[in-house]
C-alpha positions, 0 to 999 in steps of 0.5 A: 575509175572513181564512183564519187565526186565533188559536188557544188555545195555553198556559194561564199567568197574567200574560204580558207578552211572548213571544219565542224565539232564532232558534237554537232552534226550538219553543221559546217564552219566555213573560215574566211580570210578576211576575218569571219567564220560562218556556219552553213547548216544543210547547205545554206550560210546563215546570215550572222557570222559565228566569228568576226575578227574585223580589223585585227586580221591582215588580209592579202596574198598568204595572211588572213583568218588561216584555221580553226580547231574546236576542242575535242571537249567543245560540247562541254566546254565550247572552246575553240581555236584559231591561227591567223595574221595579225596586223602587223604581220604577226602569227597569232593562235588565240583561243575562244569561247563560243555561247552556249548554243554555240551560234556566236563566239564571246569576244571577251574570252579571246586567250592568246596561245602563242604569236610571233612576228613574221619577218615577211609576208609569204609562207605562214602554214596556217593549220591548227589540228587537235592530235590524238594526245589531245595536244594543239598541232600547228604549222609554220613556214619558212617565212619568206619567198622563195628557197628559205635565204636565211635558212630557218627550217634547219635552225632549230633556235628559229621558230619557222619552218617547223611543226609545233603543239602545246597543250591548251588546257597548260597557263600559259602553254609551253609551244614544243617543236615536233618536227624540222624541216618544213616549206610551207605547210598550208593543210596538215590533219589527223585521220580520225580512225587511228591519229595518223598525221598528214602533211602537205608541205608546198614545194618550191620550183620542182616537187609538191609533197605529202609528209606523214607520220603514223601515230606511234611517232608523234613526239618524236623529233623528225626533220622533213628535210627542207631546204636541204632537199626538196621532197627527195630531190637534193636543193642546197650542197650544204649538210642538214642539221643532225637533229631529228629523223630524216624523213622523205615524203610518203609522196610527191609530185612534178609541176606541171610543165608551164609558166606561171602557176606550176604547182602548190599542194592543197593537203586534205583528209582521209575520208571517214565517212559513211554515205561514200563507202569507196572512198573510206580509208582514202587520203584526198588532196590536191593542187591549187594552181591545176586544180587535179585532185588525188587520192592514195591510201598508206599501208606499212608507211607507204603511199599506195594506189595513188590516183587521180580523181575526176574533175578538177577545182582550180583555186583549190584552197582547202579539204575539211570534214564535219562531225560524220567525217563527210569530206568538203572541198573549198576553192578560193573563188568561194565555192564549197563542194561537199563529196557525193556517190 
């Protein structure tokens, strides 16, 4: 039975993703899709975003301001970085610079890192993460509803479907793909203790899946095996493409049941903090359609003690941490819940 829970935090609308610089403790960056990020500082917004992209942003069903990453030099260098949907219906990762006290960005020092037209408006990923090799980490969907028709995950001459990095400190950077193989992955992140990275890959009609990769492997080419399967489960009679290592997921799960919204993973974090000491070492996610929340930890490459949590958020968006590695949790109604004892 779990001695912690998710506790009711900041009230806002719209919330895509929550994160913070590792320099500044009690502060949280709250993303939202329609192009703001704001800072809440000891549970309260403040009233002036940090961030306002305006009308650059396409906003509506998948697309919209999706992550931000802040550098792991941001106290010295104030940069930081952001994936969202550019009108018209492109991906963009641009990187930014905050002022010196670090309340508002600098438009002017917008540096665009990497874009490319979608072909729809369905599947985008949307997390940027900075990996332990200090390399900018992003994921791409597939790009179009609903089992990949044009089978872009396995094709390595298309861009979709894949997780990329580049290094940010490169002009211009040279995005690389790290792994194939991928539906939809909204929420990907490293464990701050040993650089271990996450994936939780949305499913189609059957399962929802974590994908994971300790930190030994990143670099090696690995493929996550959409839409040739569907975690473990076969999709398309058809071979995979030979390239990379087939992976399976560390987990996954059925949908539920029902008509309608019958399941999509909400990827999270392994908890590093301090003030909820039972939770350390565990990787919490969840569902958006059910709103269930989970936790498991990974031994030896697998995941063990899977269990589900108490209570649930539907709408369930988004996890993130602040500088203390404490845990949040976002749903899209706006709510954002912090994790207490």
């Amino acid at each position: 039975m779990s001695t912690y829970r998710f506790r009711p935090l900041v009230r806002t609308s719209q919330v895509t993703h929550l994160a913070a610089p590792r320099s500044e403790p009690g502060k949280l960056y709250v993303v939202q899709q329609n192009g703001r990020v704001r800072i809440a500082v000891g549970g309260k917004l403040k009233r002036k975003p940090f961030l306002d992209l305006g009308r650059r942003v396409s906003v509506g069903g998948e697309q919209g301001l999706l992550s931000i990453a802040f550098h792991p030099a941001y106290a010295r260098n104030r940069l930081f970085y952001v994936h969202y949907s550019a009108v018209p219906n492109n991906t963009r990762i641009v990187e930014y610079r905050a002022n010196r006290d670090s309340t508002a960005a600098l438009p002017k020092t917008a540096r665009v890192l990497f874009t490319l037209r979608q072909p729809g408006a369905e599947h985008k990923g949307g997390e940027i993460a900075f990996g332990p090799d200090g390399k900018l980490y992003f994921g791409l969907g597939d790009g179009e509803c609903c089992d990949d028709p044009q089978n872009r995950a396995q094709n390595m001459s298309e861009p979709f479907g894949k997780l990329w990095r580049l290094d940010v400190a490169q002009r211009p950077p040279a995005p690389e793909i790290v792994a194939l193989g991928l539906r939809n992955p909204w929420r990907l992140s490293f464990d701050r203790a040993n650089g271990d990275l996450y994936i939780g890959d949305v499913g189609a009609g059957l399962f929802e899946e974590i994908d994971y990769q300790p930190r030994a492997a990143l670099g090696e080419l690995v493929n996550y095996g959409w839409d040739v399967w569907e975690a473990r489960a076969t999709k398309e009679d058809k071979p995979r493409n030979p390239q990379g290592r087939l992976v399976f997921p560390v987990h996954a799960y059925a949908h539920a049941g029902r008509t309608g919204c019958t399941g999509s993973i909400t990827g999270g974090d392994v908890y590093r903090g301090s003030a909820v000491p039972a939770a350390r070492g565990r990787y919490f996610f969840g569902d958006y359609c059910s709103g269930a929340i989970w936790s498991l930890r990974v031994e030896n490459g697998a995941a063990v003690d899977v269990r589900r949590e108490s209570g649930t958020l539907p709408g369930l968006t988004t996890f993130g941490e602040d500088a203390r590695g404490e845990l949040y949790a976002a749903v899209q109604g706006g709510r954002v819940y912090k994790l207490i004892r």
